[in-house]
N, CA and C atoms of all chains as a GROMACS GRO file, in nm:
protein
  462
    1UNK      N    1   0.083  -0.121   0.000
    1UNK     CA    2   0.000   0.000   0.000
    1UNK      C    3   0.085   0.125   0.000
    2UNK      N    4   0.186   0.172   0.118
    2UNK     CA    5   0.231   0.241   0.068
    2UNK      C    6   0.333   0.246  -0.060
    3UNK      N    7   0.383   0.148  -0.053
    3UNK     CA    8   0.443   0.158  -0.273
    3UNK      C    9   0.355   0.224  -0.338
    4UNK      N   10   0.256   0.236  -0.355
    4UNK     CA   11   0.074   0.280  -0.433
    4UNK      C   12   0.080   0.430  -0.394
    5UNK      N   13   0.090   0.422  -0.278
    5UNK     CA   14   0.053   0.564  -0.202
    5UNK      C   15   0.158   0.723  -0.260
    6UNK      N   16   0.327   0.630  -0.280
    6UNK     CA   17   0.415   0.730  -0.296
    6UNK      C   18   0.453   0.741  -0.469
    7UNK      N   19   0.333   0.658  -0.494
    7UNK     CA   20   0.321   0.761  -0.700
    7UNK      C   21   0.187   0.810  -0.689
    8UNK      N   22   0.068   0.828  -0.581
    8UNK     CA   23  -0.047   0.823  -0.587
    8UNK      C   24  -0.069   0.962  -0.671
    9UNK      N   25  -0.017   1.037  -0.728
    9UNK     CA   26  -0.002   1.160  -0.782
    9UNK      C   27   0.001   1.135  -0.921
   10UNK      N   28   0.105   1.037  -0.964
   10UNK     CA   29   0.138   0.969  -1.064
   10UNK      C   30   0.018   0.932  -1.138
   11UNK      N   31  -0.058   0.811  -1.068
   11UNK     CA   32  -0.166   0.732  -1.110
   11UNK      C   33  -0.288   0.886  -1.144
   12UNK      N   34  -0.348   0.990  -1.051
   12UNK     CA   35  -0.404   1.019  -1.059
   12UNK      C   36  -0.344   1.117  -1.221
   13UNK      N   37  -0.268   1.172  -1.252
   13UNK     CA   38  -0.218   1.245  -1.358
   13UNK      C   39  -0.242   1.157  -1.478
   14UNK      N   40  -0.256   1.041  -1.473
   14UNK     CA   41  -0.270   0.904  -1.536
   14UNK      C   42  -0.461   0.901  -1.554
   15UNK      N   43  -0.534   0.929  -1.512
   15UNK     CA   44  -0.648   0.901  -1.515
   15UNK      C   45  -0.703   0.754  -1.413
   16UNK      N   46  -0.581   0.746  -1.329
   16UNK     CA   47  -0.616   0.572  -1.264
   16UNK      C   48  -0.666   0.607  -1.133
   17UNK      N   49  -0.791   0.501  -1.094
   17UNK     CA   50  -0.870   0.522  -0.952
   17UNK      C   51  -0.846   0.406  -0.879
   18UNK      N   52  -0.742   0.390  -0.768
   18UNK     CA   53  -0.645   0.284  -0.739
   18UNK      C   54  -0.787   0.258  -0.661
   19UNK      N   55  -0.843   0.107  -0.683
   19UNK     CA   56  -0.927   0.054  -0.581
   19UNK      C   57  -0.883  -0.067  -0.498
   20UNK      N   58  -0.863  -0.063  -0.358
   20UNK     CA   59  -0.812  -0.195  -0.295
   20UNK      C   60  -0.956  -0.254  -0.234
   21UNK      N   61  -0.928  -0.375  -0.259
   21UNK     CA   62  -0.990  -0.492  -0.210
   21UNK      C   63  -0.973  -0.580  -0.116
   22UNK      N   64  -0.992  -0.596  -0.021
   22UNK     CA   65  -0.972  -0.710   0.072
   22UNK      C   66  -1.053  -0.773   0.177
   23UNK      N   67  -1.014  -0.854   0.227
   23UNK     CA   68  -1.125  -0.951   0.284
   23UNK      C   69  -1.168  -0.941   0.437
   24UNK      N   70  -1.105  -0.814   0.448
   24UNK     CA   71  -1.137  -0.746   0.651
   24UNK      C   72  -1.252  -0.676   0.617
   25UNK      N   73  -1.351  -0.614   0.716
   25UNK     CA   74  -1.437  -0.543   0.708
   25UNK      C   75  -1.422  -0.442   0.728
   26UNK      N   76  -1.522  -0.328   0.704
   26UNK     CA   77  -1.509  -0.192   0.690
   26UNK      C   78  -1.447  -0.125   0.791
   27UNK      N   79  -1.478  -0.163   0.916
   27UNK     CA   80  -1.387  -0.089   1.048
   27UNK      C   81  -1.243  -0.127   1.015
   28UNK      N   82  -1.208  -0.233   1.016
   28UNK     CA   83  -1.053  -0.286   0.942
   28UNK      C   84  -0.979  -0.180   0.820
   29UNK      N   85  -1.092  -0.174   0.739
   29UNK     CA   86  -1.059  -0.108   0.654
   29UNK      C   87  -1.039   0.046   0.659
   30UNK      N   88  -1.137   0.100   0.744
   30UNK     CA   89  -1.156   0.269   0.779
   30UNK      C   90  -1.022   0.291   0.861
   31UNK      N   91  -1.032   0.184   0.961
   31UNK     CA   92  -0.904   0.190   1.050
   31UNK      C   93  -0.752   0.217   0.980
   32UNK      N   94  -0.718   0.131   0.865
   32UNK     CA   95  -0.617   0.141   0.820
   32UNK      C   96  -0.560   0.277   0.717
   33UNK      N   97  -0.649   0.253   0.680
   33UNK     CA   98  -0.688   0.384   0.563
   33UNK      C   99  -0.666   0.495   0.611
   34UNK      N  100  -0.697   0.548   0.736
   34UNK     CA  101  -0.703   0.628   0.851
   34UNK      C  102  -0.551   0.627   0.871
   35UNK      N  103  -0.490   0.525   0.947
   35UNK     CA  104  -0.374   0.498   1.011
   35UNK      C  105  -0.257   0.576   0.876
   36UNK      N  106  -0.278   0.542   0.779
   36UNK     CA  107  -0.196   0.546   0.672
   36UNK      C  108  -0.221   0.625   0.593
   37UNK      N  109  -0.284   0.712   0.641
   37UNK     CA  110  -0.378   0.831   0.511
   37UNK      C  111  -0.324   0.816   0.428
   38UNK      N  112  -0.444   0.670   0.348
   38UNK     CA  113  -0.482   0.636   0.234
   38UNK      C  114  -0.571   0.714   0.120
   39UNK      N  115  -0.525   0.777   0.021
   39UNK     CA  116  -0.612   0.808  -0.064
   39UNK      C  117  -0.714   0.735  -0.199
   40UNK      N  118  -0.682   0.640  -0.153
   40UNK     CA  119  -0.747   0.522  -0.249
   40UNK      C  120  -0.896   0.506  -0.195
   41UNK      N  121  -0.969   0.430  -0.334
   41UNK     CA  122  -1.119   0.411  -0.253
   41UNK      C  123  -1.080   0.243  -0.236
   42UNK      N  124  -1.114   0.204  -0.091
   42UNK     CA  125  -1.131   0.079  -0.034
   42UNK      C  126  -1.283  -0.011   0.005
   43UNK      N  127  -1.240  -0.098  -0.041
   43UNK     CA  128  -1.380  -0.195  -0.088
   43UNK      C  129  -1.316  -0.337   0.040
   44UNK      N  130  -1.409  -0.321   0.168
   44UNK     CA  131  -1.403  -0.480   0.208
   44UNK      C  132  -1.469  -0.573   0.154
   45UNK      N  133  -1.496  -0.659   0.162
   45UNK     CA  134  -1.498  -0.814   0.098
   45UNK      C  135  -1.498  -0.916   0.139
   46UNK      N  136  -1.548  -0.894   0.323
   46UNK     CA  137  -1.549  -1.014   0.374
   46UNK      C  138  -1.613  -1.139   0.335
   47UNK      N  139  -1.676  -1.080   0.218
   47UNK     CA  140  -1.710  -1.232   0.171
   47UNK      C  141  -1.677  -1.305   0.068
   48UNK      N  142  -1.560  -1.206   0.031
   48UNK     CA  143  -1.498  -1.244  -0.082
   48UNK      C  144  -1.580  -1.279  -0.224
   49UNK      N  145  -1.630  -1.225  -0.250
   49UNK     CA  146  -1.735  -1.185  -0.373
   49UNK      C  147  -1.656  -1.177  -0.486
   50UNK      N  148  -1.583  -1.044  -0.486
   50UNK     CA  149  -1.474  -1.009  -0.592
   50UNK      C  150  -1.383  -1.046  -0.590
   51UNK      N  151  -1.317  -1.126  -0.490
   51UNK     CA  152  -1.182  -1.181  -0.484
   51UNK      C  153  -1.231  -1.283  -0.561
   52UNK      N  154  -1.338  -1.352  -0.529
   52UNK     CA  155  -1.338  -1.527  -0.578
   52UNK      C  156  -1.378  -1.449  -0.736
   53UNK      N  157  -1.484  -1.361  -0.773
   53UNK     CA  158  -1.499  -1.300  -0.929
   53UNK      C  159  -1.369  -1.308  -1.026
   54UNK      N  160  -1.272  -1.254  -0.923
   54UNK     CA  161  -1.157  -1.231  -0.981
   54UNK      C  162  -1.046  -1.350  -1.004
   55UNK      N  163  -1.066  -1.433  -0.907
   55UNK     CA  164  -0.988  -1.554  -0.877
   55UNK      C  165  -0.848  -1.533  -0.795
   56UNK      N  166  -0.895  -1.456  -0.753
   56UNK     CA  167  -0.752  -1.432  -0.633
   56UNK      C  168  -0.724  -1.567  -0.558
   57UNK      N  169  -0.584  -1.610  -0.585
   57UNK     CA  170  -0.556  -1.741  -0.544
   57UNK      C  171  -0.542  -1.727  -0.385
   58UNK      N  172  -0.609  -1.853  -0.316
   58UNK     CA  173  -0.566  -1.868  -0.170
   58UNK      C  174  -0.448  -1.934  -0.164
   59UNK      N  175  -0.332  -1.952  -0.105
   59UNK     CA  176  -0.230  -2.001  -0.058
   59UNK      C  177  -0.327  -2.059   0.092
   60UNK      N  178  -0.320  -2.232   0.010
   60UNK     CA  179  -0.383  -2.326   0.170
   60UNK      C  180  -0.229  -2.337   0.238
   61UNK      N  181  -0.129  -2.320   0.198
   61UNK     CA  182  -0.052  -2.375   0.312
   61UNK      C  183   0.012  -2.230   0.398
   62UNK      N  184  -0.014  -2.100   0.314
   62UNK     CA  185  -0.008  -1.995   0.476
   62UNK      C  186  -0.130  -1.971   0.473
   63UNK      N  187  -0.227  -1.996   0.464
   63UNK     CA  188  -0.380  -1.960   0.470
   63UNK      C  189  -0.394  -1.779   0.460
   64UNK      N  190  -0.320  -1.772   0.369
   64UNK     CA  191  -0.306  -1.604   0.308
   64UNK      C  192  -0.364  -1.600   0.181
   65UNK      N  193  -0.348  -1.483   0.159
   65UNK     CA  194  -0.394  -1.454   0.005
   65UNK      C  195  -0.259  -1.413  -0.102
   66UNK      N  196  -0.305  -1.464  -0.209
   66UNK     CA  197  -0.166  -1.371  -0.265
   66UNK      C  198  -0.197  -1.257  -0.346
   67UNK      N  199  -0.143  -1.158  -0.327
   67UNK     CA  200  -0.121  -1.052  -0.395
   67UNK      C  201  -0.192  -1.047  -0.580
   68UNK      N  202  -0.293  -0.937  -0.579
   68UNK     CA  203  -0.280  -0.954  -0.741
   68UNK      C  204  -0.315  -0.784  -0.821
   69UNK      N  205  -0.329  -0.782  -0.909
   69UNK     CA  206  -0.328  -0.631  -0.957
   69UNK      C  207  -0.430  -0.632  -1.127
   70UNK      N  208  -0.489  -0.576  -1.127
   70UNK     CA  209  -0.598  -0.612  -1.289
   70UNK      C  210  -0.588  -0.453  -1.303
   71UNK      N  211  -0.543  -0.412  -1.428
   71UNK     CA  212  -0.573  -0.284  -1.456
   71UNK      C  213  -0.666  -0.237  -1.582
   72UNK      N  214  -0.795  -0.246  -1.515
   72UNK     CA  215  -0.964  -0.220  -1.606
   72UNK      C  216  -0.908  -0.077  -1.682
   73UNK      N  217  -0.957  -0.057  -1.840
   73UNK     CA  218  -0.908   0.070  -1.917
   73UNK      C  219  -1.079   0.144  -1.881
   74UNK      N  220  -1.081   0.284  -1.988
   74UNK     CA  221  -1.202   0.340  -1.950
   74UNK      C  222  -1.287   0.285  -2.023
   75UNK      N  223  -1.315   0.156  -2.107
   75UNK     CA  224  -1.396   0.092  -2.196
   75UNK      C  225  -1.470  -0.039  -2.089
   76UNK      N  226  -1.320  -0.088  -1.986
   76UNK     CA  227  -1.390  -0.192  -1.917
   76UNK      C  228  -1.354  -0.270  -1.950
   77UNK      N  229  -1.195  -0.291  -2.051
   77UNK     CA  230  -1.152  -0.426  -2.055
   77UNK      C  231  -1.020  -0.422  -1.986
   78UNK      N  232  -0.971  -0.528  -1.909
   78UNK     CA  233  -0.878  -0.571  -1.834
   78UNK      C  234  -0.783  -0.545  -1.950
   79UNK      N  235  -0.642  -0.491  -1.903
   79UNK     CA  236  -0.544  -0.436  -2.000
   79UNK      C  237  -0.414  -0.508  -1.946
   80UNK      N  238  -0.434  -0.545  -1.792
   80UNK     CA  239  -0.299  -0.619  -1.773
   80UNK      C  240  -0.332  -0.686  -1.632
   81UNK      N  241  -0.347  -0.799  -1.613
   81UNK     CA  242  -0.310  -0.869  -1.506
   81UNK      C  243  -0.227  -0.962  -1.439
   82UNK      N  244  -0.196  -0.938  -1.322
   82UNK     CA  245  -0.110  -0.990  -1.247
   82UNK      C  246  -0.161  -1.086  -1.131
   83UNK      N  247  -0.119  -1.198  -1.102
   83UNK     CA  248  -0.125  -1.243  -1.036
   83UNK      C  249   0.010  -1.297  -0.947
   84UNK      N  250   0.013  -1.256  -0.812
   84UNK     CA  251   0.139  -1.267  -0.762
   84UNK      C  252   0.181  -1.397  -0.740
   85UNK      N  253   0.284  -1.476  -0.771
   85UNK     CA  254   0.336  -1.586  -0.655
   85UNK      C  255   0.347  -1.578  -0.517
   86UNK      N  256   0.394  -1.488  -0.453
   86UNK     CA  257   0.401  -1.477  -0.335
   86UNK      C  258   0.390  -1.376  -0.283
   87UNK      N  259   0.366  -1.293  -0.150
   87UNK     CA  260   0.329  -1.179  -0.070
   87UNK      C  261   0.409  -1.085  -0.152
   88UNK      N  262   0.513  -1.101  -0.172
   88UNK     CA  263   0.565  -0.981  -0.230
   88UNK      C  264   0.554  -0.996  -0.350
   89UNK      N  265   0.554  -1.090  -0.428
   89UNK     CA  266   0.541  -1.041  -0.606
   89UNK      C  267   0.446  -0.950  -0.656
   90UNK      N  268   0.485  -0.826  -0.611
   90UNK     CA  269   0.429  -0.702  -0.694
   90UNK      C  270   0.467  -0.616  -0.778
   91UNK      N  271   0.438  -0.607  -0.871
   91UNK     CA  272   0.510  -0.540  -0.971
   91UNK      C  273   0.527  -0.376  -0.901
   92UNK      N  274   0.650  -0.321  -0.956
   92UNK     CA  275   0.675  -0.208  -0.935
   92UNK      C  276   0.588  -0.115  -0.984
   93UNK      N  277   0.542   0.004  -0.938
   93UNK     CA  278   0.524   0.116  -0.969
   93UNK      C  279   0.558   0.156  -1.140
   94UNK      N  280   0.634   0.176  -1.155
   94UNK     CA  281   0.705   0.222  -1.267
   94UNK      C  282   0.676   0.118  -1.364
   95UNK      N  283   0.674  -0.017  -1.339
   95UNK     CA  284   0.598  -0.082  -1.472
   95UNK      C  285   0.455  -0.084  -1.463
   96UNK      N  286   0.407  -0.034  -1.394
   96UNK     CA  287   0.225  -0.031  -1.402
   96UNK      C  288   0.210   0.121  -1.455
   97UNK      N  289   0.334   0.231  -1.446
   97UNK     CA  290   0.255   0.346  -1.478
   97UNK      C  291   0.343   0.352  -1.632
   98UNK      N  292   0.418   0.256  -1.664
   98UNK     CA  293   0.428   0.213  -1.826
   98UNK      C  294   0.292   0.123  -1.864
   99UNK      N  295   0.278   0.080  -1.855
   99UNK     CA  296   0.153   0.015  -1.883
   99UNK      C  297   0.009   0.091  -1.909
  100UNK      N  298  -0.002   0.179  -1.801
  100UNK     CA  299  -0.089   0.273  -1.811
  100UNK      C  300  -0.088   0.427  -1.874
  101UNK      N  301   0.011   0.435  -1.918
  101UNK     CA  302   0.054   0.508  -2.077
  101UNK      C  303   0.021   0.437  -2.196
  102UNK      N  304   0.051   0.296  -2.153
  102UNK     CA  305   0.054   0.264  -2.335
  102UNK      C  306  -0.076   0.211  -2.334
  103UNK      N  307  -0.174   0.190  -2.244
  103UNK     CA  308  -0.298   0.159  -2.210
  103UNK      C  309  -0.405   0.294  -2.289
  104UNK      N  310  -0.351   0.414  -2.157
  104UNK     CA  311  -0.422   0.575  -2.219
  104UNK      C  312  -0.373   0.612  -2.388
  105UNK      N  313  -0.273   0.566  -2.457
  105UNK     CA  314  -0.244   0.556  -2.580
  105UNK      C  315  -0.259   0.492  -2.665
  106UNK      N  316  -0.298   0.355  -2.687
  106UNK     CA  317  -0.395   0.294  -2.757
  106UNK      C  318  -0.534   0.213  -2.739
  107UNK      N  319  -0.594   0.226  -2.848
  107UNK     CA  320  -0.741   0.205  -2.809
  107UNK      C  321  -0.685  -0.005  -2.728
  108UNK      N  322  -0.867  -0.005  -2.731
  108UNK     CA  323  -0.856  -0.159  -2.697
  108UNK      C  324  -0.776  -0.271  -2.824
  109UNK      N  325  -0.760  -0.330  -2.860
  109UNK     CA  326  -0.738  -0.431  -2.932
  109UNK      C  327  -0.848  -0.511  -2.916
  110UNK      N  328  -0.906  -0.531  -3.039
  110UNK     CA  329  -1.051  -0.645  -3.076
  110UNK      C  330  -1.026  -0.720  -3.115
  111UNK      N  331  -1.061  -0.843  -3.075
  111UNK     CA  332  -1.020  -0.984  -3.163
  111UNK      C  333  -1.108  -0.956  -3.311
  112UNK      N  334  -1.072  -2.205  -1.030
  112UNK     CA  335  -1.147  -2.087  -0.990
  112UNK      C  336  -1.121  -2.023  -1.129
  113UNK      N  337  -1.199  -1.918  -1.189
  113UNK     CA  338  -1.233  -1.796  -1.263
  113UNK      C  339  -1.106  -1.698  -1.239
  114UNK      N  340  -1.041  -1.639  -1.398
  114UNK     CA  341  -0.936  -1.589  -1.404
  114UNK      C  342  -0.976  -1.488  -1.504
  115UNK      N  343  -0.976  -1.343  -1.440
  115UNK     CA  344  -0.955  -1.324  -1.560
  115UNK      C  345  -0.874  -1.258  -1.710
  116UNK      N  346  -0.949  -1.295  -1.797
  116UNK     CA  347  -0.851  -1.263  -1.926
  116UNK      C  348  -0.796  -1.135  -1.945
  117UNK      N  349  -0.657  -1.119  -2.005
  117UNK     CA  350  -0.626  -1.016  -2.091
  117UNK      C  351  -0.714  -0.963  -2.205
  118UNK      N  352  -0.747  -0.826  -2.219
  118UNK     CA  353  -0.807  -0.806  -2.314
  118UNK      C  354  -0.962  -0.854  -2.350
  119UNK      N  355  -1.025  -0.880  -2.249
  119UNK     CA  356  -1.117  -0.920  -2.214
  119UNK      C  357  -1.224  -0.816  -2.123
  120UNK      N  358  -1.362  -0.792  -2.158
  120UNK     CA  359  -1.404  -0.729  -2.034
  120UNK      C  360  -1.369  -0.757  -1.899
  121UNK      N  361  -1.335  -0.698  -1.839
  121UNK     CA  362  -1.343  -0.710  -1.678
  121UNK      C  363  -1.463  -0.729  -1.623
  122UNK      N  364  -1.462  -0.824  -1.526
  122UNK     CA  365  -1.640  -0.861  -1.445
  122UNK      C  366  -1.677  -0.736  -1.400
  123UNK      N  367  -1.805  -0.690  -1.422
  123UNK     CA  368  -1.851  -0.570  -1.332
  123UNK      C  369  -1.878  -0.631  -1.210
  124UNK      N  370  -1.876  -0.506  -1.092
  124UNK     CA  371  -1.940  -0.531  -0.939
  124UNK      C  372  -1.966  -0.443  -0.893
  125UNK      N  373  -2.032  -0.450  -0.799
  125UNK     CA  374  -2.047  -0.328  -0.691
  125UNK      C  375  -2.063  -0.388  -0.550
  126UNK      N  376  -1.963  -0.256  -0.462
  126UNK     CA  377  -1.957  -0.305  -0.321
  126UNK      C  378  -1.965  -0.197  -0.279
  127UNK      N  379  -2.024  -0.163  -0.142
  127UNK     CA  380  -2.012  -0.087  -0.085
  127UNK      C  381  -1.825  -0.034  -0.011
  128UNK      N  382  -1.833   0.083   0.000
  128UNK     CA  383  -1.650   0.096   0.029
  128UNK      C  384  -1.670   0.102   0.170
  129UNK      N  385  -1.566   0.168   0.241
  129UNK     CA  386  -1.612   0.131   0.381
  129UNK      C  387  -1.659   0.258   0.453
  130UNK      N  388  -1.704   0.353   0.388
  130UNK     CA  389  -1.779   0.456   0.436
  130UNK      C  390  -1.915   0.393   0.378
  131UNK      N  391  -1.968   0.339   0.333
  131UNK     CA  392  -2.106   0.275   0.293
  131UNK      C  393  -2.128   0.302   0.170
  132UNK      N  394  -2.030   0.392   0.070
  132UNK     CA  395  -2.099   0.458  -0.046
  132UNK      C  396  -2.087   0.329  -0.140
  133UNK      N  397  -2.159   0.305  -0.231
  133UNK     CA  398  -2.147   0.214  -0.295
  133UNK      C  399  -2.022   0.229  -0.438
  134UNK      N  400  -1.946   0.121  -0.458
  134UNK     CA  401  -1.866   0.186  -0.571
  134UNK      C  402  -1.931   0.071  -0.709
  135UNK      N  403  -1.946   0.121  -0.815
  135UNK     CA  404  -2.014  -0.014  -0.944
  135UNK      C  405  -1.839   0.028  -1.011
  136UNK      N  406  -1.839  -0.062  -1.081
  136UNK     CA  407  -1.687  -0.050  -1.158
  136UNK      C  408  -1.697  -0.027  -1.275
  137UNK      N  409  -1.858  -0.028  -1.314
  137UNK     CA  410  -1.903   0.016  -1.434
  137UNK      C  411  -1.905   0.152  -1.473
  138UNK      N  412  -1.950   0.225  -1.331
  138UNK     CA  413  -1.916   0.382  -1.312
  138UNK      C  414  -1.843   0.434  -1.337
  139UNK      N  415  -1.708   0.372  -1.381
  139UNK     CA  416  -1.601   0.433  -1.439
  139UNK      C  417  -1.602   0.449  -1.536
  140UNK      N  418  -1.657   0.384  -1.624
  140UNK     CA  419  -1.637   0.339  -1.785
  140UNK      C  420  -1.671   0.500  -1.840
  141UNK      N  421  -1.568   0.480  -1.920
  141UNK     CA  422  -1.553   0.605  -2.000
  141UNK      C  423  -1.522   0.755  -1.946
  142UNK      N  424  -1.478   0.731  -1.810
  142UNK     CA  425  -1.370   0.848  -1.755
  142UNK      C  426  -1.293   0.786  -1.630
  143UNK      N  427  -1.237   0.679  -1.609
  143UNK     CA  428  -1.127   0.638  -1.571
  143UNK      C  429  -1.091   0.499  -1.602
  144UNK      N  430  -0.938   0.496  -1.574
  144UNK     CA  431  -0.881   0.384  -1.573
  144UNK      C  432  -0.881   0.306  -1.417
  145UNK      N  433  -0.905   0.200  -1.400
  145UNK     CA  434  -0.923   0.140  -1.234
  145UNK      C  435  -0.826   0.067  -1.225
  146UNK      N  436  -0.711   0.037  -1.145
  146UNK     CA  437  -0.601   0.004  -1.073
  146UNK      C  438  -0.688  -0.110  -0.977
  147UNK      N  439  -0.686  -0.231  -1.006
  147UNK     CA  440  -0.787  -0.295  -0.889
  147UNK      C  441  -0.659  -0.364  -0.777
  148UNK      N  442  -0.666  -0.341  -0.719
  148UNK     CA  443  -0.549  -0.350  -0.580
  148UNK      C  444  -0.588  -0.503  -0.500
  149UNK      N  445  -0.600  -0.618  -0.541
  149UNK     CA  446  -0.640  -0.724  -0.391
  149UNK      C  447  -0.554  -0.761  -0.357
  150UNK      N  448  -0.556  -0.718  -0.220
  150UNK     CA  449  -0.477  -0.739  -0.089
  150UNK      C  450  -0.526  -0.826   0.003
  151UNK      N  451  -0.380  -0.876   0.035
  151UNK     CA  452  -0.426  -0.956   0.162
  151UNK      C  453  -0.451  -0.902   0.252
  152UNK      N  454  -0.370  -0.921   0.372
  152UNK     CA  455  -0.409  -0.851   0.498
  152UNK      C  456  -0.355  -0.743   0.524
  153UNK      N  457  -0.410  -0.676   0.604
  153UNK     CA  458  -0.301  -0.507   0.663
  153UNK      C  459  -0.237  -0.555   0.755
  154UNK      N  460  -0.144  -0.596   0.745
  154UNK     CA  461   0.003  -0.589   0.831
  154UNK      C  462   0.112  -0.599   0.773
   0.00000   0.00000   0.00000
């Protein structure tokens, strides 16, 4: 989160509305957001609705989640997703706000 | 489980955020790009 937080200037100059997802509830969520003055809009999910929509993989053997990143264009089609291997496999900053240049620069691609 | 595609619509949803306002992801369409962030836990 804060990696997100210290281009959050970046993304917004970009046209991007960083939404986090996760599976604590809203006090969890207000709490942190708060703690960390978060400027992102945060979506709990304790019931995991959009995680499972999305297929966010569970890791059964740390009973965690792993990390993932989908970046929706302004048409509504997924332009790049990630799914992490592990807690930290997150892509950097700097390759998501390449991505989201060459995203705001060409249309969709249609089969 | 359901993955989804490159270049593909993205599933629409809507959830409430944690001030109660509701967010649709459809609401964006056609003036932003959405960064969808799932996280595990806060710590």
């Amino acid at each position: 989160m804060a990696q997100l937080r210290q281009d959050y200037s970046q993304f917004v100059a970009r046209d991007v509305e960083v939404v986090v997802v996760g599976p604590e509830d809203a006090a969890a969520f207000a709490a942190y957001f708060q703690k960390e003055s978060l400027p992102f809009t945060g979506l709990p999910d304790p019931k995991a609705s959009v995680l499972k929509l999305y297929g966010q993989e569970v890791n059964l053997f740390k009973l965690g989640r792993m990390p993932a990143q989908v970046l929706v264009d302004k048409t509504g089609t997924a332009r790049f997703v990630h799914y992490g291997h592990s807690m930290s496999d997150i892509p950097p900053n700097a390759e998501i706000m390449e991505l989201v240049d060459e995203v705001n620069a060409t249309p969709v691609p249609r089969p | 489980m359901p993955r989804v595609s490159l270049n593909q619509p993205a599933p629409d949803f809507s959830l409430p955020d944690f001030s109660g306002k509701t967010f649709r992801l459809s609401d964006l369409h056609g003036q932003k790009n959405v960064l969808l962030v799932f996280n595990r836990t806060f710590v």
